[in-house]
Legacy VTK file of the C-alpha trace (Angstrom):
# vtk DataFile Version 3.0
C-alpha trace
ASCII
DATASET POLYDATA
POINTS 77 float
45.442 26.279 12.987
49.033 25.282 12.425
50.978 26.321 9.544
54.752 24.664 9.446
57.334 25.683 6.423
60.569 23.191 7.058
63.395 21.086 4.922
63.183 17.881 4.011
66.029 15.830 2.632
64.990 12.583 3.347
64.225 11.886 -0.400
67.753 12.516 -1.369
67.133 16.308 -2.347
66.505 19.178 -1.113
62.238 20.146 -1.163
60.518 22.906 0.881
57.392 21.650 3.343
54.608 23.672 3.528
52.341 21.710 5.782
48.862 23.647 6.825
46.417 21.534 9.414
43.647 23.366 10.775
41.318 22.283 14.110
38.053 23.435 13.923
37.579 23.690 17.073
37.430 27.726 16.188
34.227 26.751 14.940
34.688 26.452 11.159
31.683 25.695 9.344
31.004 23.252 6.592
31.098 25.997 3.873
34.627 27.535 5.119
36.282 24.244 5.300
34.655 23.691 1.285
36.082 27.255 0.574
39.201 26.185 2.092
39.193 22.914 0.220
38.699 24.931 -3.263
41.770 27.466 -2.094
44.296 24.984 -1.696
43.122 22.960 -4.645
43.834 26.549 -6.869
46.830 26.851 -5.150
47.803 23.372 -6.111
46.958 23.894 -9.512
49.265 26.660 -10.267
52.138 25.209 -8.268
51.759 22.348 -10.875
51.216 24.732 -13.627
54.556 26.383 -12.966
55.753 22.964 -12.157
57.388 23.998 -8.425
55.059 21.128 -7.263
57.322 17.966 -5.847
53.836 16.110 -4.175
50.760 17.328 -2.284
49.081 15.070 0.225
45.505 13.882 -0.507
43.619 17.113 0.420
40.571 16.365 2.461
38.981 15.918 5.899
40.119 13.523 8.873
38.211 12.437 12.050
40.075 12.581 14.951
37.926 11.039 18.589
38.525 14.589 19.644
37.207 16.937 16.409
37.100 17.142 12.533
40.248 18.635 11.162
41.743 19.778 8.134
45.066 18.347 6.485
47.062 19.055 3.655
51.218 18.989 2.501
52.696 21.229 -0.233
56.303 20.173 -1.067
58.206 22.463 -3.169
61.580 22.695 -4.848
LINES 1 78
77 0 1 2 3 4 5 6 7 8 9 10 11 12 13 14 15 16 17 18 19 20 21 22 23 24 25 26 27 28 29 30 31 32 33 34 35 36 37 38 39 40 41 42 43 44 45 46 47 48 49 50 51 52 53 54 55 56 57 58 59 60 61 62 63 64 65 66 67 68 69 70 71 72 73 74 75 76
């Protein structure tokens, strides 16, 4: 699992990164990556509820010739 928090100013302001990718090579089954799915979705929600959110990244799976991962970007003010 790799969680990154980093600037980005390449859209001409100043946003916060939060950038979470997970391997599952630590075996994570099909339900925890679902329950993981549902978590960040929440957490999505109520960054846009308090309107913080900038942009998330489509939240979902990718295949990889090497393993199944996990993917998602928060960018915040």
């Amino acid at each position: 699992m790799r969680l990154s928090i980093h600037a980005d100013t390449s859209v001409g302001g100043h946003r916060t990164v939060i950038e979470l990718e997970i391997n599952p090579m630590v075996a994570l089954n099909a339900v925890s990556i679902h329950s993981l799915t549902l978590t960040l979705q929440l957490l999505n929600l109520m960054f846009s509820l308090n309107q913080k959110l900038i942009f998330t990244s489509s939240i979902g799976l990718y295949q990889s010739p090497l393993s199944l991962g996990f993917h998602t970007v928060f960018c915040l003010f």
